[in-house]
GUPA-271233 format. One record per residue (C-alpha): y, z, x. Coordinates in steps of 0.25 Angstrom, whole numbers, padded with zeros to 4 digits, always signed. Each point is the difference from the previous one (the first is absolute). Example, Ala and Ser with C-alpha at 12.3 -4.5 7.8 and 13.67 -1.06 7.14 Angstrom:
% residues 2
-0018+0031+0049
+0014-0002+0006
% end
This chain:
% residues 219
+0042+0086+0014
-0015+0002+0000
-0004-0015-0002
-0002-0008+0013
-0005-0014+0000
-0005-0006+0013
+0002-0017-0003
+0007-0013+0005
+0009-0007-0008
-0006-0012+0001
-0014+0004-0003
-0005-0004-0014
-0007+0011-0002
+0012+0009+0002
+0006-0007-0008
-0008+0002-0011
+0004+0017+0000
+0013-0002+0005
+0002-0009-0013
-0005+0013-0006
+0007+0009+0005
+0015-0009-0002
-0004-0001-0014
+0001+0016-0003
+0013+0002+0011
-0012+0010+0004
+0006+0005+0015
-0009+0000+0013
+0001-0003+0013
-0005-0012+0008
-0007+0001+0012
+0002-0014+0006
-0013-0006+0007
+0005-0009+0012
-0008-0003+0011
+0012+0004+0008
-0001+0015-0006
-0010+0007+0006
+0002+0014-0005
-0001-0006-0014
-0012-0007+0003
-0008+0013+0004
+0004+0006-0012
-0004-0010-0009
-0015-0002+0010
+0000+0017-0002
+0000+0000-0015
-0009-0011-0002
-0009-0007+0011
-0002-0011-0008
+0015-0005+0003
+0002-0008-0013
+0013+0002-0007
+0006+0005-0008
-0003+0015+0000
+0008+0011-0008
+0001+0013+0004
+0006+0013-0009
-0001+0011+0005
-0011+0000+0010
-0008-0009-0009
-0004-0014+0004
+0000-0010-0010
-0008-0013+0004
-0001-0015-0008
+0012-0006-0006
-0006+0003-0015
-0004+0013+0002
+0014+0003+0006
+0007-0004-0012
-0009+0006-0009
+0002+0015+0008
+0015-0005-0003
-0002+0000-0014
-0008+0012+0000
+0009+0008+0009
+0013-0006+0001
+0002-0006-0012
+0012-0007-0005
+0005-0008-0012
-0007-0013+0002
-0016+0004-0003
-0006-0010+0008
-0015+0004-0001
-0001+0005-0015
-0011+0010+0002
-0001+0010-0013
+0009-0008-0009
-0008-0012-0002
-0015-0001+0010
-0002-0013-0006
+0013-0003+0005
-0003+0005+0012
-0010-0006+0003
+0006-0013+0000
+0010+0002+0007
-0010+0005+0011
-0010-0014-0003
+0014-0009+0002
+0004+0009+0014
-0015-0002+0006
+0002-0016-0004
+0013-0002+0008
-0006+0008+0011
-0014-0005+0002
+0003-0014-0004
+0015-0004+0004
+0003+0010+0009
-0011+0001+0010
-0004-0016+0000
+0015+0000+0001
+0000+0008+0012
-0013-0008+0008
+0009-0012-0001
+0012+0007+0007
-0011+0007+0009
-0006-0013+0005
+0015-0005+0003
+0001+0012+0012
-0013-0003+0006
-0002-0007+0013
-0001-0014-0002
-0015-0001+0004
-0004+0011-0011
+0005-0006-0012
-0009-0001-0014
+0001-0011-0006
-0011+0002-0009
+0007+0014-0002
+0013-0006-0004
-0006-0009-0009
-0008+0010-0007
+0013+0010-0001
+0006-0014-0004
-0009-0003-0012
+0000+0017-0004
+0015-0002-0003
-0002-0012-0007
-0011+0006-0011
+0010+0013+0000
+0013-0008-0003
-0007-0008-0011
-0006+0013-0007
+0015+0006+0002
+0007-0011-0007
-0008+0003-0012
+0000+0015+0000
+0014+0000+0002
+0004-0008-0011
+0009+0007-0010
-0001+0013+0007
+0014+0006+0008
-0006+0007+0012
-0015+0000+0005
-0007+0009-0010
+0009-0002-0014
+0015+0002-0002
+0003+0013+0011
+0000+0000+0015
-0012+0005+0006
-0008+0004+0012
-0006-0014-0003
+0015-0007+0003
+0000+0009+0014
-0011-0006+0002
+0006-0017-0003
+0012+0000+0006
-0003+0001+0013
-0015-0010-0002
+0007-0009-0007
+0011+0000+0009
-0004-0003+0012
-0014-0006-0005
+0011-0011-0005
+0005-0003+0015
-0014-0002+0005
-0005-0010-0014
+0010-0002-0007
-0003+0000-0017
+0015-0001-0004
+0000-0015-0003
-0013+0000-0008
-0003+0014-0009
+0014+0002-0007
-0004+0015-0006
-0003+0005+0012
+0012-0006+0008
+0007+0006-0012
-0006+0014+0004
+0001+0000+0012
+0015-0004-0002
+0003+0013-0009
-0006+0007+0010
+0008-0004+0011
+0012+0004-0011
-0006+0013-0003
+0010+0010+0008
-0009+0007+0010
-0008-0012+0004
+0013-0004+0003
+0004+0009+0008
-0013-0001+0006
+0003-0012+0005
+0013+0002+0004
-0006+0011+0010
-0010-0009+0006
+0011-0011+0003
+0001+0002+0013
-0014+0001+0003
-0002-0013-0007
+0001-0008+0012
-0013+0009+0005
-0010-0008-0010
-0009-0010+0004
+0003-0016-0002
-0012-0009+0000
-0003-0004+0013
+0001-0014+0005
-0011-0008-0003
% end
C-alpha cells in the first residue's frame, strides 16, 4: 500500500488525519513514532527536519501539515465521505477551511500550551502563559457555542476536515478547562463527535497511551 503515515496515537494532530483517514476505510500504513524506535524516528527526521507530525508519504511524496494532508487525501485518495468540498461548492469549501483554522489556532494550540506548561520543570512554568491560553479558549468556546447552534458537524450538516480538526481540540482542550458544565451546544458537539465511528476508534487506539498525558501539577 503506497500511503505511509508517520504519527503517535496520542497526538492531537494525528488524530486529526487519522480521523480522515478511518472515515473513508482509506488503507495506509502507520509508522509509529516512539521514542523507543529509533529507526522510525530517523526516518521521520529524514523526510522532514522540522519533526512535526503527522507526515504522509505516497509514493515518494511527502505530505506535511495535518490540513494539507487530508486535503491531498481528498485530492488523491479519495473516498465516499468528501471532507473538503473543493469544486462542488468553493463557498462551501471555504467554510469548512475558516471553522478547521478556528479549532486549530484557537482551541488547539492554546489547548496544547496548557498541556505543554504541565511537562516543564517546575521552576519554568508560565503562568501568565496559561492564563492567556486560558482566556483564548474561553473567548473561542463562547464564539463556538453560537456558531454551532443548529448546525450537525462544524461547518453544516456533513462531516468535514473542519470535524478532523474538533475532535481531538475539543477533546483534550476539555481535560485541561473543562466547558462541559456551562456551553450545552458544544458539549452536545463534542459528544456526537466522540459517537462519530472513526473518532471512536481513535479513541479506542490511544487508550493505552492515555495514561501518557499530562495531570495538572501539584500546586
Amino acid at each position: 500500500m503506497s500511503l505511509v503515515l508517520y504519527a503517535h496515537p496520542l497526538s492531537s494532530y494525528c488524530w486529526k488525519v487519522l480521523i480522515a483517514l478511518h472515515e473513508n476505510d482509506t488503507p495506509f500504513t502507520l509508522r509509529q513514532l516512539d521514542f523507543d524506535n529509533e529507526e522510525v524516528g530517523r526516518e521521520f527526521a529524514e523526510l522532514w527536519p522540522i519533526a512535526k507530525m503527522p507526515i504522509l508519504t505516497d509514493h515518494g511524496r511527502t505530505i506535511v501539515e495535518s490540513s494539507v494532508i487530508i486535503e491531498y487525501l481528498g485530492l488523491h485518495h479519495r473516498g465516499p465521505a468528501n471532507l473538503v468540498p473543493h469544486h462542488a461548492d468553493p463557498d462551501a469549501a471555504l467554510k469548512v477551511r475558516e471553522m478547521d483554522r478556528v479549532f486549530d489556532n484557537y482551541v488547539m494550540m492554546p489547548m496544547q500550551n496548557i498541556v505543554f506548561d504541565r511537562i516543564r520543570p517546575a521552576d519554568s512554568r508560565d503562568p501568565f502563559g496559561v492564563a492567556g491560553a486560558r482566556t483564548l479558549l474561553d473567548k473561542a468556546y463562547g464564539w463556538l457555542e453560537g456558531e454551532l447552534a443548529g448546525r450537525t458537524w462544524a461547518a453544516g450538516e456533513d462531516f468535514s476536515l473542519a470535524d478532523c480538526a474538533a475532535a481531538p481540540s475539543l477533546h483534550y482542550a476539555e481535560k485541561v478547562h473543562p466547558f462541559r458544565d456551562r456551553l450545552p451546544v458544544l458539549a452536545a458537539y463534542l459528544d456526537r463527535l466522540e459517537a462519530r465511528p472513526s473518532v471512536a476508534r481513535v479513541l479506542e487506539e490511544a487508550r493505552p497511551y492515555a495514561h501518557m498525558f499530562p495531570q495538572e501539577p501539584a500546586a
